[in-house]
C-alpha positions in Angstrom: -78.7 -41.3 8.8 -80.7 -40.1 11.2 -85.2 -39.6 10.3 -87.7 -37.4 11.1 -89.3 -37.9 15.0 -85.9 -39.1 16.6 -84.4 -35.4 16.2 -85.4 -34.4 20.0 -83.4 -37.5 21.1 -80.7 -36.7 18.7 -79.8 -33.5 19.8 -80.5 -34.8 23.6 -78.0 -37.1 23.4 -75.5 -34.6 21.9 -76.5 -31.9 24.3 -75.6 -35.0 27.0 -72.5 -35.4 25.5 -71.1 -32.3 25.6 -72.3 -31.7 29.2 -70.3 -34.6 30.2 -67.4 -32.7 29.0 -65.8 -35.0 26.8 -65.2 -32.2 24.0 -63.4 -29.9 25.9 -59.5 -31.3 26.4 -57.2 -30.1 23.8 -56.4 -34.5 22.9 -59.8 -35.3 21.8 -60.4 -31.8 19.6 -57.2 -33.1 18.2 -57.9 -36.8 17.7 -61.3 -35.8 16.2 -59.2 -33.3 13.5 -57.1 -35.9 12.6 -60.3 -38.2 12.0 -61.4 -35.5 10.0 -58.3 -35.2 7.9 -58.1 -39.1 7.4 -61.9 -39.3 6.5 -60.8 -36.9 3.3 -57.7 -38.4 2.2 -58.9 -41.9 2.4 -62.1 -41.7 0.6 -60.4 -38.6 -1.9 -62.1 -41.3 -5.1 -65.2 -41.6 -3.2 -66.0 -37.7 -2.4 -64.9 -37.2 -6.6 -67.9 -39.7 -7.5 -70.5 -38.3 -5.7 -70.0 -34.2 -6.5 -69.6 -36.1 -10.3 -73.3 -37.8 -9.8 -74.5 -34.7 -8.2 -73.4 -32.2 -10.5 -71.0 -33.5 -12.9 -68.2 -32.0 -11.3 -64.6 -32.2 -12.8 -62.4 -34.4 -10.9 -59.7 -31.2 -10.9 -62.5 -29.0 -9.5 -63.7 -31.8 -6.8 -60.5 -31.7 -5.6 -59.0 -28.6 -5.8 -62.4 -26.6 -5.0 -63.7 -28.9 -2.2 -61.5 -31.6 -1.0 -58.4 -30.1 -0.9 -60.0 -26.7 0.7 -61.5 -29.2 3.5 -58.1 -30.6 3.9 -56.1 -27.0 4.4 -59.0 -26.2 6.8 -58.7 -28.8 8.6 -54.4 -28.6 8.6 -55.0 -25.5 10.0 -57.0 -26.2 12.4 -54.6 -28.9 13.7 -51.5 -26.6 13.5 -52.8 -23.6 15.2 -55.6 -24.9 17.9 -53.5 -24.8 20.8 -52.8 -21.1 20.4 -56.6 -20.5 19.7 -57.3 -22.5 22.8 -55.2 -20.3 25.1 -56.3 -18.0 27.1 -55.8 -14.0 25.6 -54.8 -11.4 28.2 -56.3 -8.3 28.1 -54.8 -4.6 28.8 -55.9 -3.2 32.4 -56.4 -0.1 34.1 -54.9 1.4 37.0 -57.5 0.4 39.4 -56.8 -3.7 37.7 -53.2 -2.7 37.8 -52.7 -6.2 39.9 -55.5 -8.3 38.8 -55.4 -10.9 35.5 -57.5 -10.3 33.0 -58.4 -12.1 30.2 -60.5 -13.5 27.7 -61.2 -17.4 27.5 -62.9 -19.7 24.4 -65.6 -21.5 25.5 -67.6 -23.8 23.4 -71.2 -23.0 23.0 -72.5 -26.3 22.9 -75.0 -28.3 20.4 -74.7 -26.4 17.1 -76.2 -27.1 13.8 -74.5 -26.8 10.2 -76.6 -26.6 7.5 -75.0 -26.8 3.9 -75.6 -26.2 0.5 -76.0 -28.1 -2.3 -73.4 -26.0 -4.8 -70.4 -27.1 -2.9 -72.4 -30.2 -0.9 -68.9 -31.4 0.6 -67.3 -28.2 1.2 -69.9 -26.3 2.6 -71.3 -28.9 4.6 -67.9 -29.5 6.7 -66.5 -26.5 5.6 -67.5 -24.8 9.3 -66.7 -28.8 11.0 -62.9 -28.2 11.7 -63.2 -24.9 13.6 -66.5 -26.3 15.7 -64.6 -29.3 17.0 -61.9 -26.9 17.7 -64.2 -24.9 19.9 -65.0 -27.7 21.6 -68.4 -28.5 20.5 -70.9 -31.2 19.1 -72.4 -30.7 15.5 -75.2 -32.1 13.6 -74.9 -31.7 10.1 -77.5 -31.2 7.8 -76.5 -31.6 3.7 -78.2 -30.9 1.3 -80.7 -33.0 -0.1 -80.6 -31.5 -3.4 -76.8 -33.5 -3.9 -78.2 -36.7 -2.4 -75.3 -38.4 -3.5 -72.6 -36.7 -1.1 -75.7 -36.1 1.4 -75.6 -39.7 1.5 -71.6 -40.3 1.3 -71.4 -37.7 4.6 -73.9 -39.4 6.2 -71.9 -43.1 6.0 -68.2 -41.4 6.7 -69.0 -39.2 9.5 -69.8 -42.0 11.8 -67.1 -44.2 10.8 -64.7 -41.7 11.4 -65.7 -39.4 14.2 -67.4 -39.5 17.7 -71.0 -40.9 17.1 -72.6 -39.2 19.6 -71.2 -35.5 19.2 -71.4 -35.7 15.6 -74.8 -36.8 13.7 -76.1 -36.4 10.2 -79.5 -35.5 9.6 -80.6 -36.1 6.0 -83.4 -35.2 4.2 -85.7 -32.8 2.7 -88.0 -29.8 3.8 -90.2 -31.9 6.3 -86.8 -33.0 8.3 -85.2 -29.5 8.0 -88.5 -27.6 9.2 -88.6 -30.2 12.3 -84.9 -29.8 12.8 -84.9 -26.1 13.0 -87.4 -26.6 16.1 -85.2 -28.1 18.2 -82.7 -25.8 20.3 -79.4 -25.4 19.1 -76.3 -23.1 21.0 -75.6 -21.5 17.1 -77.0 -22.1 13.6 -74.7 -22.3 10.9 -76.5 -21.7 7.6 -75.4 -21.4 4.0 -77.8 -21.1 1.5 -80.4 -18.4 -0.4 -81.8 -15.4 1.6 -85.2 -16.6 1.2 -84.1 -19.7 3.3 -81.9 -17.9 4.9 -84.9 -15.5 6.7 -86.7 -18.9 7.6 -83.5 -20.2 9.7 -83.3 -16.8 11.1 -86.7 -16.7 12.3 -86.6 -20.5 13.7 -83.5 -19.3 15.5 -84.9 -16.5 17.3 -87.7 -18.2 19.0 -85.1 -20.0 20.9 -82.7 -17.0 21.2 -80.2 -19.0 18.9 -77.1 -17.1 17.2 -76.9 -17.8 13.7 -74.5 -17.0 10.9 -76.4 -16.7 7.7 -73.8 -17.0 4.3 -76.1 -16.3 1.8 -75.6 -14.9 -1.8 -76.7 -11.9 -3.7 -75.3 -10.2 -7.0 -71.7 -10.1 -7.1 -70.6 -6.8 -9.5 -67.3 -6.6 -11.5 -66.1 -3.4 -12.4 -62.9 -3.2 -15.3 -61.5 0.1 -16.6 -59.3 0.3 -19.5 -55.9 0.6 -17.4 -56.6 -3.3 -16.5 -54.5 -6.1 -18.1 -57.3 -7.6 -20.6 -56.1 -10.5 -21.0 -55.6 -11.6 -17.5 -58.7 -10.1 -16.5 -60.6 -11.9 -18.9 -59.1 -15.5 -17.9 -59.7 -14.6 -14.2 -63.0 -13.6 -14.9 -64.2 -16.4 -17.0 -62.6 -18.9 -14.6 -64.4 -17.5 -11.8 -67.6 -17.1 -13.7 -67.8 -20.9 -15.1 -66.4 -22.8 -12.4 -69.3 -25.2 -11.0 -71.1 -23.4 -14.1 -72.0 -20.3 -12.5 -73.4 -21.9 -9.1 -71.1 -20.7 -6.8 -72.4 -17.8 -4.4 -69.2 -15.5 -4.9 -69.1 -15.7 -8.9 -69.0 -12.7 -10.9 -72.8 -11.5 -11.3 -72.2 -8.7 -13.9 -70.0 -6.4 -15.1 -69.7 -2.5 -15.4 -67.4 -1.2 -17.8 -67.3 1.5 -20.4 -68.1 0.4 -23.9 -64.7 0.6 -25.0 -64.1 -2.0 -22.2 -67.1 -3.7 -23.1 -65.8 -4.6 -27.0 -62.5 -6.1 -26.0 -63.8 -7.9 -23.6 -66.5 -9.7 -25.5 -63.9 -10.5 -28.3 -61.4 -11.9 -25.9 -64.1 -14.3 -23.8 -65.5 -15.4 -26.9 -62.3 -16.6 -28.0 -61.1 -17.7 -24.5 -64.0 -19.9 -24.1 -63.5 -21.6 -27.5 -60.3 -22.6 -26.7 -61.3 -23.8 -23.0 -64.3 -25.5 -23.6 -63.7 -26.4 -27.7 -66.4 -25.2 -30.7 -69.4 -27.2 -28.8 -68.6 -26.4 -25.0 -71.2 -28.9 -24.4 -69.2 -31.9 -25.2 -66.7 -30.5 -22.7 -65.8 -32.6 -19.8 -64.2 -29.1 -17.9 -68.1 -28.3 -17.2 -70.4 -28.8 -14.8 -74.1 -29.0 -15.1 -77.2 -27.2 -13.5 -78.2 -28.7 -10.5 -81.8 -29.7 -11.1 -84.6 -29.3 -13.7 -86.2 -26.0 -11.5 -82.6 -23.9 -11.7 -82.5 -25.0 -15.3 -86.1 -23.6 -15.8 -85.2 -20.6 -13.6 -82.4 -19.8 -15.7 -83.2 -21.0 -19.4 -86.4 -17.8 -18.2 -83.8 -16.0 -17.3 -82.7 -16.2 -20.9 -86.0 -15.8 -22.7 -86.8 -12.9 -21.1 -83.6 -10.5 -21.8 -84.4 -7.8 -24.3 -80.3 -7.7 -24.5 -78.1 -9.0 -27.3 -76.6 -12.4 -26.3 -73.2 -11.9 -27.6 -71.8 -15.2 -26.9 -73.5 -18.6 -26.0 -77.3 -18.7 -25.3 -77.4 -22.8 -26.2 -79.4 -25.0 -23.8 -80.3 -28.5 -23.3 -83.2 -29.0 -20.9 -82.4 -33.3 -20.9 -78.4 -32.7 -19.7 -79.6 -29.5 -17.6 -77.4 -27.6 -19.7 -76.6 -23.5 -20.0 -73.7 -22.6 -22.5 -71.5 -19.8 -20.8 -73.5 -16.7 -21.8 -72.9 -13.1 -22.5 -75.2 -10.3 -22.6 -74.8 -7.0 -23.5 -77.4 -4.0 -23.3 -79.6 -5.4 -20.7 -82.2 -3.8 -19.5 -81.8 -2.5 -15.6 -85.3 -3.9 -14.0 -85.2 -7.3 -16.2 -85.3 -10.1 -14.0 -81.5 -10.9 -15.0 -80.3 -7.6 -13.2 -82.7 -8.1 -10.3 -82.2 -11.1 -8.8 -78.8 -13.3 -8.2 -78.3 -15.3 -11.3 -76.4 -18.2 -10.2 -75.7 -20.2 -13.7 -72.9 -19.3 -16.4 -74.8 -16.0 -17.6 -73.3 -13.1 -17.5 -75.1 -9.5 -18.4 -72.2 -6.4 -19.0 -74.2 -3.0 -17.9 -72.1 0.3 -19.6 -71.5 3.2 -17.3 -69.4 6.4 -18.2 -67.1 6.6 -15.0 -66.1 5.2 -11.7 -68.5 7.3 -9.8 -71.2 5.9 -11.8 -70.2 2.6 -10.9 -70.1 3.2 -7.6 -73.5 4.6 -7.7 -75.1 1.8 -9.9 -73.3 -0.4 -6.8 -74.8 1.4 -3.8 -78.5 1.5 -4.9 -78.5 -2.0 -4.8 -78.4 -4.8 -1.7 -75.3 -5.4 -0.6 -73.3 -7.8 -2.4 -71.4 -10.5 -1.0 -67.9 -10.0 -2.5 -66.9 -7.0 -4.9 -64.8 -7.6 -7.9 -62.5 -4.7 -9.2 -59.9 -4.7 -12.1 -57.6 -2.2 -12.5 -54.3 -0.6 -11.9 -55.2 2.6 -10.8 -55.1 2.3 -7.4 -57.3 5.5 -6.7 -60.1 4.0 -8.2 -59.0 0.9 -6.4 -59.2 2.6 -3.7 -62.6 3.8 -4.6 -64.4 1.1 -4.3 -63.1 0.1 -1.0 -64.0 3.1 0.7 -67.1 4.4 -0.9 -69.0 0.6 -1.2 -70.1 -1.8 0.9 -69.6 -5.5 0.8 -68.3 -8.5 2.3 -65.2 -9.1 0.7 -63.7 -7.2 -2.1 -60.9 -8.8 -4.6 -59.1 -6.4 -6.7 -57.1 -8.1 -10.4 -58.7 -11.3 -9.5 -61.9 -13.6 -8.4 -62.5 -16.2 -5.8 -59.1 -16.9 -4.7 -59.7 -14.9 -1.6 -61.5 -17.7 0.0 -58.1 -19.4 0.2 -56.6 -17.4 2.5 -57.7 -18.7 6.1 -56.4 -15.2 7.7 -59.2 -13.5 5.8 -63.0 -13.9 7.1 -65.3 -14.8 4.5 -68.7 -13.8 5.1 -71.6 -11.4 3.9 -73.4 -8.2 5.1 -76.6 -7.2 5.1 -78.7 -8.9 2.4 -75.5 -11.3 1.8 -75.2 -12.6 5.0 -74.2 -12.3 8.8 -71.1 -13.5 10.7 -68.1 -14.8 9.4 -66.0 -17.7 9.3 -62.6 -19.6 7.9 -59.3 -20.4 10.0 -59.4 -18.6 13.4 -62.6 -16.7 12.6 -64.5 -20.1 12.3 -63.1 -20.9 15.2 -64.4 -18.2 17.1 -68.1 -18.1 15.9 -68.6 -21.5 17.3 -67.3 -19.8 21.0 -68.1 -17.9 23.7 -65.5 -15.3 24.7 -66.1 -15.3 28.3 -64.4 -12.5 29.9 -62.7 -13.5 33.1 -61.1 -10.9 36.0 -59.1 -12.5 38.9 -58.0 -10.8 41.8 -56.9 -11.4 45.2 -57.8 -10.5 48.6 -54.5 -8.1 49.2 -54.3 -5.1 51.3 -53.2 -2.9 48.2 -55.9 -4.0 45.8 -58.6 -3.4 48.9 -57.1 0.1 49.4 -57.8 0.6 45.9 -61.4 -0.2 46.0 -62.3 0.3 49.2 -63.7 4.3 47.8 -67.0 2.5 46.2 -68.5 1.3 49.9 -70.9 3.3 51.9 -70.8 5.8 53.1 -70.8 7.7 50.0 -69.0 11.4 50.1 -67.7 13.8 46.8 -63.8 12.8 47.9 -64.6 9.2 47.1 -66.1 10.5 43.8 -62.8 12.7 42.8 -60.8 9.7 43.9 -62.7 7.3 41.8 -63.0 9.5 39.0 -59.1 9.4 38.8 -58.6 5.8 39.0 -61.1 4.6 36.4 -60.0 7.8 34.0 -59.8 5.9 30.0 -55.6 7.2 29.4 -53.6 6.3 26.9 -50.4 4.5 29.0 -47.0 4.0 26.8 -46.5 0.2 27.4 -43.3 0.8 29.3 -45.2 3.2 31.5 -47.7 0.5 32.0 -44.8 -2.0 32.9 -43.7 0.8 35.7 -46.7 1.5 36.9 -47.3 -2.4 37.4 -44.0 -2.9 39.1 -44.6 0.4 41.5 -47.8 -1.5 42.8 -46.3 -4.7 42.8 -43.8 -3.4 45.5 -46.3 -1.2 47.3 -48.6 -4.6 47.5 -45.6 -6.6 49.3 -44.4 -3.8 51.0 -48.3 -3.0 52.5 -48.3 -6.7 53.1 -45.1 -7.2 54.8 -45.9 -4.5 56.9 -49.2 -5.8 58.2 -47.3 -9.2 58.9 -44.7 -7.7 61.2 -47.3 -5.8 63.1 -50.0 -8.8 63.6 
């Protein structure tokens, strides 16, 4: 653990680190993965303790929701770093006909990962993998609202990975507010957008990149062509895993009201037969973080004017919120205004998709975008005529597994992206590299932009850089005409020298 006034020599003697460049080889990126890997499947019992003191998290939703996502990040990671690594070769022009160009992954640096406290393990070293496969040196910042894995991540990381290009920086607003003054190469934040806008603004006093995954109001849209049963298990699983504290769950729901009765009768049964008659007494839920997000939400509750169809219970001493479900809310109510984040959710009617779409679009952007239905025009609806920064259609959540896909928010919901490759290249530089040599050919090519300037120089240069679209096998001739040319032009300067 690291305290307030030794930051500056914290992030000194990372920034030393790196510029000794002792990240950069391909062997210790790799050894530090494998560290990483070991780290989780060694102390698997350990990580399940702490998210259960911190939240009373399920030991099936510990794992499969944080540890074993860590563990397929990282697995990536170690499978596919060497083909990140490599340099990418670009497409040239005929002017660059004989030059290399390409595109090589440079790490940025120092860069600063600040997680949440919903998912304290994933999110915290969630973004770790792909900024040790860039190359660079991280200090971690957990949340201090989960102080029990804020503290377990603070005792592993060291024991496990390089002490000097990895640090953890615990505590509470005084440390974080000093923290954010120092100078990182990237800010990695995930949190609230209130929070969010106060890393942004530390960041841009020292020019610092940031990517910002923040939250915002999730809508679910069902139509009566959707599988009801499916959708409502989906749905409900999505909605009360982590009891609603999960930045992606489903918000609310537009539906027609003949959508809206079936699906009411189905969750209320659904959740009977999940969570039994008192879902309190249900080890398969979680519990509200802290007494201020119970408040937040048991106000949240009190001040509906809509019928609570289902749930409503609440017990202040076990921070407790029953799965709820509301119908005929009304639209400026402080449920439908601000992200609700606990197992409440409001069901809004509308009459068509277009109204849907509509209701969607006056409001911030959401952070993912939940459709069910098998229409695939009104699937199609949604994708084209809203905007969001994922959008699952016939489920919820499961996107995040899939590494190939970048998970990240827009506008209000957030800025950048990240997972597999794409985490990988937020925490580089792509520095775009063109190599040429000094042959005769490639000077006759150029040799039009010197003084003295004259209009043939201008046709003649105006050709050459001229944006076509060349068939590859074109390209291939083209490349093997000036490749002759080249060691023809060359040969014949060396027989007449």
């Amino acid at each position: 653990m690291v305290s307030t006034g030794q930051l500056t020599r914290v992030v000194d003697n990372s920034r030393a680190a790196f510029l000794s460049g002792r990240t950069r080889p391909l062997a210790w990126r790799m050894s530090q993965l494998e560290n990483l890997l070991k780290m989780l499947d060694e102390n698997e019992a350990e990580i399940c303790e702490a998210l259960g003191k911190d939240l009373r998290k399920p030991k099936q939703e510990s794992i499969c929701l944080e540890i074993e996502f860590l563990r397929n990040d990282v697995r990536g990671c170690i499978n596919n770093i060497e083909s990140w690594m490599a340099d990418y070769y670009v497409e040239k022009n005929i002017v660059t006909m004989m030059d290399t160009t390409l595109i090589h992954y440079d790490p940025l640096g120092v860069v600063l990962i600040m997680g949440a406290w919903n998912y304290p393990m994933m999110l915290s070293l969630g973004p770790l993998g792909g900024a040790i496969s860039a190359g660079n040196c991280v200090i971690i910042k957990p949340s201090e609202l989960a102080p029990a894995t804020s503290s377990l991540i603070a005792t592993l990381i060291p024991r496990y990975l390089d002490k000097e290009c990895f640090q953890v920086v615990e505590g509470g607003i005084l440390e974080t507010t000093e923290l954010l003054e120092e100078r990182f190469d990237h800010i990695f934040f995930t949190g609230s957008g209130a929070v969010g806008k106060i890393v942004g603004e530390a960041a841009n006093k020292h020019l610092t990149p940031v990517t910002l995954e923040l939250g915002g109001k999730s809508p679910v849209y069902i139509d009566s062509s959707a599988d009801m049963e499916i959708t409502v298990r989906r749905l409900l699983w999505a909605k009360c895993i982590n009891l609603g504290q999960t930045c992606i769950a489903p918000d609310y729901v537009l539906c027609s009201k003949e959508v809206e009765v079936k699906l009411v009768e189905k969750m209320r049964s659904l959740i009977g037969e999940w969570y039994g008659n008192d879902p309190q007494k249900s080890p398969n839920l979680c519990r509200i973080i802290n007494n201020r997000n119970w408040e937040r939400l048991h106000n949240l509750l009190k001040s509906t004017k809509g019928k609570v169809e289902i749930g409503g219970e609440n017990d202040s001493k076990d921070l407790y919120i029953a799965p709820t479900v509301i119908t005929e809310v009304g639209l400026d109510e402080p449920i439908m205004l601000d992200e609700i984040f606990g197992p409440i959710l409001p069901i809004v009617s509308v009459k068509s998709v277009d109204e849907a779409v509509e209701f969607i679009n006056k409001r911030d952007k959401p952070l993912t975008l939940y459709v069910f239905s098998s229409n695939k025009a009104t699937q199609n609806a949604f994708k084209t005529k809203t905007s969001s920064g994922s959008m699952v259609v016939n489920d919820a959540i499961v996107h995040l597994s899939v590494e190939t896909l970048p998970f990240g928010g827009v506008g209000a919901s957030g800025m950048g992206g990240y997972h597999g490759k794409y985490t990988f290249t937020t925490f580089s530089h792509q520095k775009s590299v063109l190599v040429r040599d000094f042959s005769a050919l490639g000077e006759y090519l150029g040799e039009t932009r010197y003084p003295p300037y004259q209009d043939w120089k201008i046709d003649r240069i105006s050709l050459l850089m001229k944006n076509r679209k060349i068939p590859k096998f074109l390209s291939l001739i083209l490349y093997l005409a000036c490749f002759f040319l080249g060691w023809l032009v060359s040969s014949l300067e060396n027989k007449f020298n």
